[in-house]
N, C-alpha and C positions, 0 to 999 in steps of 0.2 A: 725467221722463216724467209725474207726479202733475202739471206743469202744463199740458202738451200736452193729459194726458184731460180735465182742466176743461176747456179753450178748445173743444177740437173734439169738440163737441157735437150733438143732434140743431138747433142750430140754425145749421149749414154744410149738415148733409145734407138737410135739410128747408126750414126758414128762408130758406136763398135762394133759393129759388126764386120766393119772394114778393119778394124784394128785386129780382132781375132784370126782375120783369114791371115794374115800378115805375119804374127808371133804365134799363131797357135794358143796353144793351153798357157805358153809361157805371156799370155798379154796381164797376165796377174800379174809377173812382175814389173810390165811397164806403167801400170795403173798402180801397183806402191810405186816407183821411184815418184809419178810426176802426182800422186797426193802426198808423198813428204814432203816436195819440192813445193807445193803451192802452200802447205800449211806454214812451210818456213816462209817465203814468200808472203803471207799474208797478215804472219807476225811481224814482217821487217814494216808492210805498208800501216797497220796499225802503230806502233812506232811514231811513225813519221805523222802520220794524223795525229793520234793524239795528241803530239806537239804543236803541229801547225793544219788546223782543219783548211781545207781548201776543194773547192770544186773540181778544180785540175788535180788534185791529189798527184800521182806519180810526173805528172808533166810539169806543175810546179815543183815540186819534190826535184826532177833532173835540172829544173834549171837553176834550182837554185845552189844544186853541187856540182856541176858541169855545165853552164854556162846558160844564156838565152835558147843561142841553137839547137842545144840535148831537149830543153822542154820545148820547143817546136816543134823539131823530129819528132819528141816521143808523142805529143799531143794530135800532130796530125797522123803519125800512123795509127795511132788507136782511134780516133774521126772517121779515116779510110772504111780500117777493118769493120768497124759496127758500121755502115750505111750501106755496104756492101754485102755483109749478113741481111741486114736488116732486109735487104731486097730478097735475098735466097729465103729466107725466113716465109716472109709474105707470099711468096710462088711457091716454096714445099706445100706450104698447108693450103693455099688455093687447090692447088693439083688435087690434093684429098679431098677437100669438102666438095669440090665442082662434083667428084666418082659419085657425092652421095644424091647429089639433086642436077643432073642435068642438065635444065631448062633453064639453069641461073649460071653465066657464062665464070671461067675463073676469072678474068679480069674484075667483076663485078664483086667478087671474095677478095679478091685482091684489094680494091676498092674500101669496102666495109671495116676487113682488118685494118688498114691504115686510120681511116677517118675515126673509128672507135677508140682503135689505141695512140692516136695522135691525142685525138679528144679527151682523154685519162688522164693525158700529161701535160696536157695545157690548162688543167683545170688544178693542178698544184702536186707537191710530192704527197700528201695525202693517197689522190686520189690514183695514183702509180701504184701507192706500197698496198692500197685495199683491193686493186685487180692480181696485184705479184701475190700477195696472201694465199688469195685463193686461187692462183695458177698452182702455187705451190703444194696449197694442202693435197688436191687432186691426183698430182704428180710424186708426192710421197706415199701416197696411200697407193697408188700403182704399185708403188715397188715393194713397197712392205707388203701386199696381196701375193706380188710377184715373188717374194722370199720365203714367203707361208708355204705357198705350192711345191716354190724349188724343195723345202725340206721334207715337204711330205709323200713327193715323190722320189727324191731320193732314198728316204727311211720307207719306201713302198708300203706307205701306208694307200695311198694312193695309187693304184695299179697301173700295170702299161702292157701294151703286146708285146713288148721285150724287156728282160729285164733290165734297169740299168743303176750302177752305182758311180764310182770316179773310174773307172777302167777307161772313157774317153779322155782324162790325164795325160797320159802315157801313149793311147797308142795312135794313129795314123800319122806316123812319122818320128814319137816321141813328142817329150814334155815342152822343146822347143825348135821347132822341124827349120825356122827359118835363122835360126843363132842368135848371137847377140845385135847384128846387121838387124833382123827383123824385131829385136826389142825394141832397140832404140827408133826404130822406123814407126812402129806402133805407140813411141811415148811422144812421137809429132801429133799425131793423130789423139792422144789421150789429151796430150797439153790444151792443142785447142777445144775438146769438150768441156774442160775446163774453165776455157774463157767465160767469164761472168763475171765470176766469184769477186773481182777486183772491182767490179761498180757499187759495192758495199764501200769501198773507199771514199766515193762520190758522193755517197747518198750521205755515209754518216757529217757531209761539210753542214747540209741543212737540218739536223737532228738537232735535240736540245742536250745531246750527252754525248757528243762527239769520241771523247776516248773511251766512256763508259762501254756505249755502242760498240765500238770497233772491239773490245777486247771479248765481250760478249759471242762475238761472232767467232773472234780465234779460238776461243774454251771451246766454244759447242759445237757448233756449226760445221767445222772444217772436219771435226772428227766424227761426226756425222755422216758427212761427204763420204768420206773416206769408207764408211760402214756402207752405206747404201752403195756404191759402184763396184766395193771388190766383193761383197757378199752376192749382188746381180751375175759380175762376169761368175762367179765363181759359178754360180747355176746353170749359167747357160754353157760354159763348155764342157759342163758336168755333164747335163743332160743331151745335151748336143756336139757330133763330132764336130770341130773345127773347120774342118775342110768342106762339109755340106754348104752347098751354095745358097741353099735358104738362109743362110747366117748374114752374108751381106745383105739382103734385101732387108729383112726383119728379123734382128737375132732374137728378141724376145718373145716373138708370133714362134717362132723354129722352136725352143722351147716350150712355149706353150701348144703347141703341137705333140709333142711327143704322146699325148695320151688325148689326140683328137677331138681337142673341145670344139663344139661349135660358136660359131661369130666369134673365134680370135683375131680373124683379120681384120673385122670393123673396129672391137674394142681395142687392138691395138694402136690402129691408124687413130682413134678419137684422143688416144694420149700421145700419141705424136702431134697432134693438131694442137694440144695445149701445152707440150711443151714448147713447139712453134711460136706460139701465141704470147707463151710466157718468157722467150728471149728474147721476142722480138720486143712484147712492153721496156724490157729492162735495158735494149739497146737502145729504144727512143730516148728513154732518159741518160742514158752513160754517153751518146753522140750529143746532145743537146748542152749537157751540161760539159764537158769537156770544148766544146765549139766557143759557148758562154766563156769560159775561164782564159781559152786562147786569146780571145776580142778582146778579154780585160787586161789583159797582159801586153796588149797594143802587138798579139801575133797574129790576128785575123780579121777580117774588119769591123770596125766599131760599131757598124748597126744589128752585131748579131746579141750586142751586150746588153739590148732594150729589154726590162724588162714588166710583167704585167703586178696590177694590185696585188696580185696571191703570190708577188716573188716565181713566176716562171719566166724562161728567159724563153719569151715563146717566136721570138726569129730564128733563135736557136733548134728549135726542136719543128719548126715551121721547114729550116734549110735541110734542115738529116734529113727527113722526110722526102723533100724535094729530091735530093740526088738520089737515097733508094728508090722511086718512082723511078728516076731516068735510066736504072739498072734494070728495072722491069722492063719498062719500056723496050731501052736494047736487046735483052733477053726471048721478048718475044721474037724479035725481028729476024733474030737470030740467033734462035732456043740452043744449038749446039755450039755455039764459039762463046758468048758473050761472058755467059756468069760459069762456067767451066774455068777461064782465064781469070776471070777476077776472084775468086775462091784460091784458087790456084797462089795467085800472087799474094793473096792476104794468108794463107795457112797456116805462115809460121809467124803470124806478127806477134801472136802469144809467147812462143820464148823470146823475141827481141823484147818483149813488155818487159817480161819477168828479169831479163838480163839486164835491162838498163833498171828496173826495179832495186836490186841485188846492190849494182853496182854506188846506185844513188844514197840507198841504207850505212853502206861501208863508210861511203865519204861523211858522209852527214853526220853520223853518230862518234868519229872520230872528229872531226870538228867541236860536235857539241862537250866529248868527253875533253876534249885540249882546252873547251873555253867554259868548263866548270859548269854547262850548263845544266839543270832540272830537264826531266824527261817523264812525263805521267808515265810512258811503259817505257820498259828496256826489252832488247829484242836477247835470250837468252844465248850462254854461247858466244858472246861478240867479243874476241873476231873472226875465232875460228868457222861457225855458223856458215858467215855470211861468206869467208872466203872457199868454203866448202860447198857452197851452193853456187856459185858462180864457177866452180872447176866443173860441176856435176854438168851444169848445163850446157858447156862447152865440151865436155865429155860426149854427152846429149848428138848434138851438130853433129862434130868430129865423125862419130862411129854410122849417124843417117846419112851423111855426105857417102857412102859405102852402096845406098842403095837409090839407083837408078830417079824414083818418084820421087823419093825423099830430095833429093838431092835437085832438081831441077824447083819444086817447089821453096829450098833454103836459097837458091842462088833468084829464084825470082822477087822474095820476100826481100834481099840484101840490095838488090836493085831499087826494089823500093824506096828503103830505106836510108839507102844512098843519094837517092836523086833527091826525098825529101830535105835532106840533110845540107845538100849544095843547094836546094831554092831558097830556105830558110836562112844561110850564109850570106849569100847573095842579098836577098831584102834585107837582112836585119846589117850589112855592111851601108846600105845605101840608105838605111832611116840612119844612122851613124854621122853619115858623108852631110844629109843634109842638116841635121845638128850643127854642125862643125860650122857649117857655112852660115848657117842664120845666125 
C-alpha cells in the first residue's frame, strides 16, 4: 500500500491533465512506455536492495559503481527535487483548503501540514507508513469509484445529455494530434507523476524483510500502478475531448462532469488535497532519509547523521523541512517567478534518477556475475533488459528535446546536474588533498 500512496499522487490527479493537452488520446501510450519503464526500473532497484539494503539505496548503489561523485550527484539531486516538491506540495493544498474556510489564512495550512506531517516522521517509520496507509487507501478508492463510473457511463448505463462512447479517440485532430514530438513531451510529464515509487527503495533499508519487501512491491504493486493510471486516462479521454480546456484544470472533475453531478469540484479538490498530503508525507521521509545516508557517507555534514531513540534521523527530516519552508517563504514573496523556476529545474530529475538507476544496475550486476556473487533477486533479461531500458530513455530526451517546454526544462535539469556534479568533484577532491597531507 506504502507504494501505491507514492506512485499515485497529485501528479495522476492533476498532472495529467497537462499531459493529455499535449499528446492527446495518444497520452496512453506515453503512460505505457513510462510504466514499463519504471516497472523495469524498479526490478533493477529491488535487485540492488535486496543485495545491499541501504537508506541511500540508488545513491549508494551509483557510488558504489561509479564512483563517490555519481552517489553525490545522484543523492543530492534527488535531496533538491523532493524539498522542492515538498514546498509546491504544501502551497497546492494550502491554496485548496484556505477556498474552504477563509478566516484561517494559507499560510496557517501551510503551517499545520508541515508540523503534522513533520510530526508522523519524527516520531519513527511506523508512524509515516500508518499515515501513507490511509492516504493511500482514500486515493485508491477514488479511482476505483472513478473506474466504476467511467464504465458505466461508457456502457450508458448511466445516462448523459449526449451520447458518448470512444468516438473522442479519434477525433479532434486524430488518435495523436501532437506526433511522436508530443508523446515523448507528455512521457516527461508521466515520468515525473511517477516519482515516488522509488522511496519504497528507502523505506524497505528499515523493514525487517528487506528483499522480501521490495519484491513484494514489484509482483503487485507496480502492476497495479499500471491498472489504475491507464484505466483512469483511458476514462477521461473517453469521456472527454482532449482539447477541452477543463482537462488541464481538473481532468477528472471534466469527466465527472459529463453527466453534471453536483459537488464534483469540492470532492475532487478533497482528493487532490490527500494526494497532496500523501506526497508530501512520503517526500519528508525519502528527503530525510536520503540527507541521513549522504552525512553517513561523509557527503553532507555529519550533524544531519544524529539520530533519535526510535532510530529517526530527525536533523535530517528537521533540514528537508527547513528548505521547503524557505520555498514557501520565496514563493510568497514572489508567487509568479519563484516555484515556477524551481519546478521547472527539478522536472526532469526523474529520468536522470532512473538513468543513473539503469546505468548503476548494468555495472553492478555484471560485477557481481564476473565475481560469482549470490543475488536474492536477479533482474530478468540482464543484459539486454537493462541495456534496452537505458536506449529507451535516451530515446525519451532525444525526441522531447524536439519540443520547445520540454526541451528548456531537460537543459535546465542538466544544468542542475552538472553543477551538482562539479561541486561534489571539487569537495570530495579537496577532503582527498587533505588526507594526503595529514
Amino acid at each position: 500500500m506504502m507504494g501505491l500512496g507514492g506512485a499515485i499522487g497529485a501528479g495522476l490527479f492533476v498532472g495529467s491533465g497537462q499531459a493529455i493537452s499535449i499528446a492527446g488520446p495518444a497520452v496512453l501510450v506515453s503512460y505505457l512506455i513510462a510504466g514499463t519503464v519504471i516497472i523495469v526500473i524498479m526490478a533493477m532497484l529491488a535487485e540492488m536492495v535486496a543485495a545491499n539494503p541501504s537508506s541511500g539505496a540508488f545513491s549508494t548503489f551509483a557510488g558504489k559503481a561509479m564512483g563517490r561523485s555519481a552517489g553525490s550527484t545522484l543523492g543530492w539531486l534527488y535531496w533538491i527535487q523532493l524539498v522542492v516538491v515538498i514546498a509546491a506540495e504544501a502551497t497546492g493544498a494550502a491554496a485548496i483548503t484556505a477556498g474552504w474556510i477563509p478566516s484561517f489564512p494559507q499560510w496557517a495550512w501551510v503551517l499545520s501540514f508541515v508540523v503534522i506531517l513533520t510530526g508522523a516522521n519524527l516520531l519513527g517509520v511506523r508512524n509515516y507508513g500508518r499515515f501513507e496507509y490511509w492516504f493511500a487507501v482514500i486515493k485508491v478508492a477514488a479511482i476505483l469509484a472513478f473506474l466504476a463510473f467511467g464504465v458505466l457511463v461508457l456502457t450508458h448505463v448511466i445516462p448523459t445529455p449526449e451520447a458518448i462512447g470512444f468516438a473522442n479517440l479519434a477525433a479532434h485532430g486524430g488518435f495523436a494530434p501532437g506526433g511522436m514530438a508530443g508523446i515523448a513531451a507528455a512521457v516527461l510529464i508521466v515520468i515525473f507523476s511517477f516519482g515516488g515509487t522509488e522511496v519504497v527503495s528507502i523505506a524497505a533499508a528499515e523493514s525487517k524483510d528487506p528483499a522480501g519487501n521490495i519484491k513484494r512491491v514489484v509482483k503487485s504493486v507496480m502492476l497495479r500502478i499500471l491498472f489504475f493510471y491507464l484505466g483512469s486516462i483511458l476514462v477521461i479521454v473517453a469521456l472527454v475531448p482532449w482539447n477541452d480546456p477543463a482537462v488541464v484544470d481538473g481532468p477528472f472533475a471534466a469527466a465527472l462532469n459529463v453527466i453534471h453531478l453536483p459537488g464534483v469540484g469540492f470532492l475532487m479538490n478533497a482528493v487532490v488535497v490527500v494526494a497532496l498530503l500523501s506526497a508530501m508525507n512520503a517526500n519528508i521521509y525519502g528527503s530525510s532519509r536520503m540527507l541521513y545516508s549522504l552525512g553517513q557517507r561523509k557527503l553532507a555534514p555529519s550533524a544531519v547523521t544524529h539520530v533519535t531513540g526510535k532510530g529517526v534521523p530527525s536533523k535530517s527530516v528537521i533540514s528537508s523541512v527547513a528548505f521547503s519552508f524557505l520555498a514557501v517563504g520565496l514563493n510568497w514573496i514572489w508567487p509568479d517567478a519563484v516555484m515556477p523556476i524551481l519546478l521547472n529545474v527539478v522536472g526532469s530529475t526523474i529520468i536522470v534518477i532512473w538513468s543513473f538507476i539503469a546505468v548503476t544496475q548494468l555495472i553492478l550486476r555484471r560485477r557481481a556475475d564476473r565475481n560469482g556473487e549470490h543475488l536474492p533477486l536477479r533482474l530478468w533479461g540482464f543484459p539486454g533488459l537493462s541495456i534496452a531500458t537505458i536506449v529507451v530513455l535516451a530515446a525519451i530526451v532525444a525526441i522531447a528535446m524536439t519540443d520547445p517546454a520540454a526541451r528548456t526544462q531537460l537543459l535546465l535539469t542538466g544544468g542542475l546536474t552538472a553543477l551538482i556534479w562539479v561541486v561534489s568533484k571539487l569537495v570530495l577532491r579537496d577532503e582527498n588533498s587533505e588526507a594526503v597531507d595529514s
